[in-house]
C-alpha positions as CSV (number, residue, x, y, z in Angstrom):
1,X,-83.8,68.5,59.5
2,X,-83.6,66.0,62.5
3,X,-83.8,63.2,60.2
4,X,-80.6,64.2,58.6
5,X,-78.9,64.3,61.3
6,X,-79.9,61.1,62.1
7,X,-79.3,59.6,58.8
8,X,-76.2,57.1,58.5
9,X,-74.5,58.7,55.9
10,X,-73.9,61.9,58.1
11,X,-73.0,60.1,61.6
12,X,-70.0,58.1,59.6
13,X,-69.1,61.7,58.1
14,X,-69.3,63.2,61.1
15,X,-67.0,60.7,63.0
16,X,-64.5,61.0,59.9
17,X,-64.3,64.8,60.4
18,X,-64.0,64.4,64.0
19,X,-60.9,61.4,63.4
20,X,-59.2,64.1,60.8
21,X,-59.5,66.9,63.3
22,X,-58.1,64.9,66.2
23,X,-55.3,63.9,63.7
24,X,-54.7,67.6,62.8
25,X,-54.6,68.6,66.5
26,X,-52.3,66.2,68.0
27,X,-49.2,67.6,65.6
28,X,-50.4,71.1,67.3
29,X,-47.9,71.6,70.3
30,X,-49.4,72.7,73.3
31,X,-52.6,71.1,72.0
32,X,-55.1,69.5,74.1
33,X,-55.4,66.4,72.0
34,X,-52.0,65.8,72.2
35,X,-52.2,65.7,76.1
36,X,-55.3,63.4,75.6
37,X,-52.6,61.4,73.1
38,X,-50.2,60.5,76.3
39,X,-52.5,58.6,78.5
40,X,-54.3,56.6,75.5
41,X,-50.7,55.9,74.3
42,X,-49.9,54.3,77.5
43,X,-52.3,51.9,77.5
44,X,-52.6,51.2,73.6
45,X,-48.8,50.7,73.0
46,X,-49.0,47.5,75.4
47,X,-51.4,45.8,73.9
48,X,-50.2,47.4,70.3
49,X,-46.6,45.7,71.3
50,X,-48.7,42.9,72.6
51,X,-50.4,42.2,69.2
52,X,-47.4,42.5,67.3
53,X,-45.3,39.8,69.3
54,X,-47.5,37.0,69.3
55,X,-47.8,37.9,65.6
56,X,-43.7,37.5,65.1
57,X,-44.3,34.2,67.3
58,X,-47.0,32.9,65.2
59,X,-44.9,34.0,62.2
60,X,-41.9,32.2,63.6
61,X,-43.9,29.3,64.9
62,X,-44.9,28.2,61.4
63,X,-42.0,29.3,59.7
64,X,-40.2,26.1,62.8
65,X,-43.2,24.0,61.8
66,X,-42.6,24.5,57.4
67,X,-39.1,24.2,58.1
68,X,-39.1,21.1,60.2
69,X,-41.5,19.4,57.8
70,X,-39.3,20.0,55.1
71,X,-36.4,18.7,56.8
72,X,-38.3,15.6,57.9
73,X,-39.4,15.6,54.3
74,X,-35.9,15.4,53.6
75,X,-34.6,12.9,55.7
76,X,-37.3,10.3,54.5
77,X,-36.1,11.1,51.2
78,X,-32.3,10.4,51.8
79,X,-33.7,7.5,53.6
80,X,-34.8,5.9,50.7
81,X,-31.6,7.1,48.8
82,X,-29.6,5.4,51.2
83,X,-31.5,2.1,51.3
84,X,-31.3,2.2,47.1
85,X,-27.1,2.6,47.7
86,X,-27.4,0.1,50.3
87,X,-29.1,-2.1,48.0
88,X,-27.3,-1.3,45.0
89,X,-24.2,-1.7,46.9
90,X,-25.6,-5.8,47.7
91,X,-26.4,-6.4,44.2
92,X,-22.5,-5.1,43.2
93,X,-21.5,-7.1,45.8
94,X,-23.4,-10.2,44.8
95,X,-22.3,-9.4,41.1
96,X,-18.6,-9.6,42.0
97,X,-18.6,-12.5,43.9
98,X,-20.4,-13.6,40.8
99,X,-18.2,-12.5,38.7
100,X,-15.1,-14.0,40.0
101,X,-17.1,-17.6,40.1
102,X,-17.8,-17.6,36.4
103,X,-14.1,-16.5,35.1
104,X,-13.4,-19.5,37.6
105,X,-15.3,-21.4,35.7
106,X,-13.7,-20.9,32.6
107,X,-10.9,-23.4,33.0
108,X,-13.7,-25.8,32.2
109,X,-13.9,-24.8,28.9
110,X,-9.7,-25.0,28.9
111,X,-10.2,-28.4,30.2
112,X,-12.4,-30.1,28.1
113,X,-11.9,-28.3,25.1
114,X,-13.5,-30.9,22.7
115,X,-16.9,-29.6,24.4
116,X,-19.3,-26.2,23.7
117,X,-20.3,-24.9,27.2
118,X,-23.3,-23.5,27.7
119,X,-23.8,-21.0,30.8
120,X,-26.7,-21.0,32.5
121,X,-28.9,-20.2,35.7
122,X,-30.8,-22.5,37.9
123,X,-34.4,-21.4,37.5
124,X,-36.1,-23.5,40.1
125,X,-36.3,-26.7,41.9
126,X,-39.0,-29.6,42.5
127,X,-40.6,-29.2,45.7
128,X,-38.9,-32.2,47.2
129,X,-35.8,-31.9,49.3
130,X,-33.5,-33.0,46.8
131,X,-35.2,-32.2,44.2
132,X,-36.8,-34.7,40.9
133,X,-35.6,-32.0,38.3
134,X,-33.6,-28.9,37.9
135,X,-34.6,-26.1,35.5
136,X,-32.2,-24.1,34.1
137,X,-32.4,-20.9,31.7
138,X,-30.7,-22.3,28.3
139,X,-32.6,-24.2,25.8
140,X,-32.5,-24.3,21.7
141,X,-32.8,-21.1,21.4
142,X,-29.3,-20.4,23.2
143,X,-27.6,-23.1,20.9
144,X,-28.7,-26.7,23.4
145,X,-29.5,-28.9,20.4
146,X,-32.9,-30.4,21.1
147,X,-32.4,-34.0,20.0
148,X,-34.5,-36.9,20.6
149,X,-32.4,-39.4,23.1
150,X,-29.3,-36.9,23.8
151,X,-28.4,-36.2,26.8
152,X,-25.5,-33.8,27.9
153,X,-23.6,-33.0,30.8
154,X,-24.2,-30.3,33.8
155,X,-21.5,-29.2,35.7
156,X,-21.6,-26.7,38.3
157,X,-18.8,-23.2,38.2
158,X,-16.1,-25.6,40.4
159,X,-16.8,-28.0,37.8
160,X,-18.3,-30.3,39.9
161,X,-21.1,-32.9,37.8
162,X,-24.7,-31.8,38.8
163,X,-26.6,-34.2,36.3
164,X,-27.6,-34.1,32.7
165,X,-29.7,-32.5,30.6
166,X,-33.0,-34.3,29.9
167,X,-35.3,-32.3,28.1
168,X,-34.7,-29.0,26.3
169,X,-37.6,-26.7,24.9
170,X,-36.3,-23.3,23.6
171,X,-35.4,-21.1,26.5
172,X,-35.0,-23.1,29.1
173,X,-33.8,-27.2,29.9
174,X,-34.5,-29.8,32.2
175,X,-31.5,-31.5,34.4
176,X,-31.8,-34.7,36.4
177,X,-29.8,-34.4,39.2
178,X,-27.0,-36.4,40.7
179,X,-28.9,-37.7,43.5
180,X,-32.0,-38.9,41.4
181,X,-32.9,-42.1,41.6
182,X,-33.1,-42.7,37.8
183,X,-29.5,-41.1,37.3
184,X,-26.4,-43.3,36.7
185,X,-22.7,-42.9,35.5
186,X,-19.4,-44.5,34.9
187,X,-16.8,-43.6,37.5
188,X,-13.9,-44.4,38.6
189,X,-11.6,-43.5,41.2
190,X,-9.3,-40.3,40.9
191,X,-5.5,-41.8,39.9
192,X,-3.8,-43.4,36.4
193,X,-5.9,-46.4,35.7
194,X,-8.2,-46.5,38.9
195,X,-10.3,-48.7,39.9
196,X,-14.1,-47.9,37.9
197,X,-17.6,-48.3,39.2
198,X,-20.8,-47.0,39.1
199,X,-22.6,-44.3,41.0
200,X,-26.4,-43.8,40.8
201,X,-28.9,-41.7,42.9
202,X,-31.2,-44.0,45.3
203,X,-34.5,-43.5,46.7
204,X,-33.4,-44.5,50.3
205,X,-30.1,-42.0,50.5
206,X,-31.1,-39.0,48.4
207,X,-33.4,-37.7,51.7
208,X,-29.2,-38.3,53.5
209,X,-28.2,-36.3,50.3
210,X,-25.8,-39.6,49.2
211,X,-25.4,-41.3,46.3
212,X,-24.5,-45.8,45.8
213,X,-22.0,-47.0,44.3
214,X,-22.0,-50.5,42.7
215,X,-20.3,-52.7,40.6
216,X,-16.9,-52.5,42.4
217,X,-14.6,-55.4,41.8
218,X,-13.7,-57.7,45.0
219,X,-10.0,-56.8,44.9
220,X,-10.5,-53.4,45.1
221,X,-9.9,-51.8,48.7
222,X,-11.8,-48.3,48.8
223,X,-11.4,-45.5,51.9
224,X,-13.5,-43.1,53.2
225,X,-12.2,-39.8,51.4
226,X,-11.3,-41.5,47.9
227,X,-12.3,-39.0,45.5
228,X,-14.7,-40.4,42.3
229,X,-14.4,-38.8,38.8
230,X,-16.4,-39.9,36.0
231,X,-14.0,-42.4,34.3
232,X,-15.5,-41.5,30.1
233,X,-17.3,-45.1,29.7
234,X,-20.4,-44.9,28.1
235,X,-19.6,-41.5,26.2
236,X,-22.3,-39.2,27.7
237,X,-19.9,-38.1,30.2
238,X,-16.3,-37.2,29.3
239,X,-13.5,-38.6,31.7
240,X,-12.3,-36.9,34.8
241,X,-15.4,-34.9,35.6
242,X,-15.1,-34.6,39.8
243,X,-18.4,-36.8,41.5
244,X,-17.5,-36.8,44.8
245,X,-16.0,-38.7,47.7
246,X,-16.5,-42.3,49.1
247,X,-18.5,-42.1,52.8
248,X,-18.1,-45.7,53.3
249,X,-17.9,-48.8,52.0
250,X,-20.3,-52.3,53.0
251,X,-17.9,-55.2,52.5
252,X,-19.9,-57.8,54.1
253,X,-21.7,-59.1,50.6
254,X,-17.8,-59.9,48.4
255,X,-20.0,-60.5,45.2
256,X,-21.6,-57.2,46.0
257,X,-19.7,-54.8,47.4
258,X,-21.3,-51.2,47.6
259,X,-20.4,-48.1,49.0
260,X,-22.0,-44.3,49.7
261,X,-20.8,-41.1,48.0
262,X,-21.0,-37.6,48.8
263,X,-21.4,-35.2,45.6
264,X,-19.0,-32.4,45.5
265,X,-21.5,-29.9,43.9
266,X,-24.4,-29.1,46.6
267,X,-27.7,-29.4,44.4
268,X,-29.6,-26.9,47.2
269,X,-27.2,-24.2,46.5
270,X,-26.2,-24.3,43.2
271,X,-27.2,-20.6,41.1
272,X,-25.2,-21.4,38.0
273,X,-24.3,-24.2,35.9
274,X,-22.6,-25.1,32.8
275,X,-24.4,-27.7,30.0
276,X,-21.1,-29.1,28.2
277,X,-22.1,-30.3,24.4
278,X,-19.5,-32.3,22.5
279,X,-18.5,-30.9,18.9
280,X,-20.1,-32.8,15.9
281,X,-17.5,-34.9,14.4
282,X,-16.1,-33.6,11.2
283,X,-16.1,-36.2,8.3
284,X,-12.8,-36.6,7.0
285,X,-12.0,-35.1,3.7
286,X,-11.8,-37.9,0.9
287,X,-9.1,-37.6,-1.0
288,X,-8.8,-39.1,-4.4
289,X,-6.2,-41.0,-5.8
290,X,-4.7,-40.2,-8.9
291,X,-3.6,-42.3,-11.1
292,X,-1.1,-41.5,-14.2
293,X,-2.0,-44.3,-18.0
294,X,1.1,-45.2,-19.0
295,X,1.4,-45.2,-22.3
């Protein structure tokens, strides 16, 4: 008998009966557990109160700490929407401007209508501060016949001459520049019947970003300013393409009279230019004679 009352099973259901009678009792007015009630109530409530506080300001604490994460979650996020916009915006902006240089550009096409023209991008540079070669993103595959010893002109969206075309593979071409030394044209200066000359890229003034002129006749008085066009000799270039504008002029040689030019298009700047192919000539329709036999 002592054994059970020391078993486990009947302290916990002893404890439980006492817990249920307590429970009973206190609803008893008058009853002495509910006077017991008043003084344990005064000290639990407190800490009861207590408890439940710092549980609404751990509640509230995380809820700040989700929300704030959440909104910094956010603002990265619009962050990186704003720098797309601000991007896209750039790219808009450098499309216009763009834009409005290429239907510029169009009056080339008005002015030298005899020609195909060919749009195209500048795809890199030679590593050299002027540059041996230009690449450009049209070849054979955009229509830039690839013919052995052909050569056409590159003009830049102010139609300004850049160079020629040199080499051509299918989707892109190669364009000596203006200020190569192994690049020469026909010019002449820019009025009715003005005086002609040649300009050619040299070794010595391409680093100055210059071009010489030679072969200007003795009785020809030339100013810094005079504006050079391509005068149409030769018949790679077409006359009245703008070159550039005389620097200065060496008149102490009068067999040899040279001078320096400044090109109107700026090689290190240039995005787009325009390869200008002349149309085939047509051959003539043959007509045949007819001829009536008398009788």
């Amino acid at each position: 008998m002592k054994k059970l009352f020391t078993t486990k099973w009947f302290i916990v259901l002893s404890v439980s009966l006492l817990l249920v009678a307590g429970v009973v009792l206190s609803f008893i007015p008058n009853s002495p557990v509910a006077f017991l009630k008043k003084p344990v109530s005064a000290v639990v409530s407190p800490v009861q109160a207590f408890v439940m506080n710092s549980g609404n300001v751990i509640s509230d604490f995380w809820a700040a700490l989700a929300d704030g994460m959440a909104i910094r979650e956010e603002n990265e996020n619009l962050k990186d929407q704003i720098a797309d916009l601000k991007y896209q915006l750039t790219q808009n902006e450098e499309a216009a401007i763009r834009y409005e240089e290429l239907k510029d550009a169009f009056h080339i096409r008005d002015t030298f209508s005899n020609y195909d023209i060919y749009g195209a991008q500048v795809l890199s540079r030679e590593a050299d501060e002027w540059f041996s070669v230009i690449r450009v993103s049209a070849g054979s595959a955009d229509g830039i016949a690839d013919e052995e010893g052909v050569a056409y002109p590159v003009v830049d969206v102010e139609m300004n001459l850049v160079g020629r075309v040199i080499d051509v593979d299918e989707n892109d071409s190669m364009v000596l520049p203006l200020l190569h030394e192994g690049f020469t044209v026909a010019c002449k200066v820019n009025v009715v019947n003005g005086a002609s000359m040649l300009v050619s890229g040299d070794a010595s003034l391409k680093n100055d970003g210059l071009c010489l002129v030679t072969r200007i006749d003795s009785g020809v008085v030339l100013e810094p300013g005079t504006e050079i066009v391509t005068s149409g000799e030769g018949g790679l270039f077409p006359e009245g393409i703008p070159v550039g504008t005389i620097v200065d002029v060496d008149y102490s040689n009068p067999l040899a009279i040279t001078a320096t030019l400044k090109p109107n298009s700026d090689i290190a700047d240039i995005e787009d230019v325009f390869v200008m192919i002349p149309f085939a000539a047509e051959d003539e329709p043959q007509t045949e004679e007819v001829t009536e036999n008398a009788d």
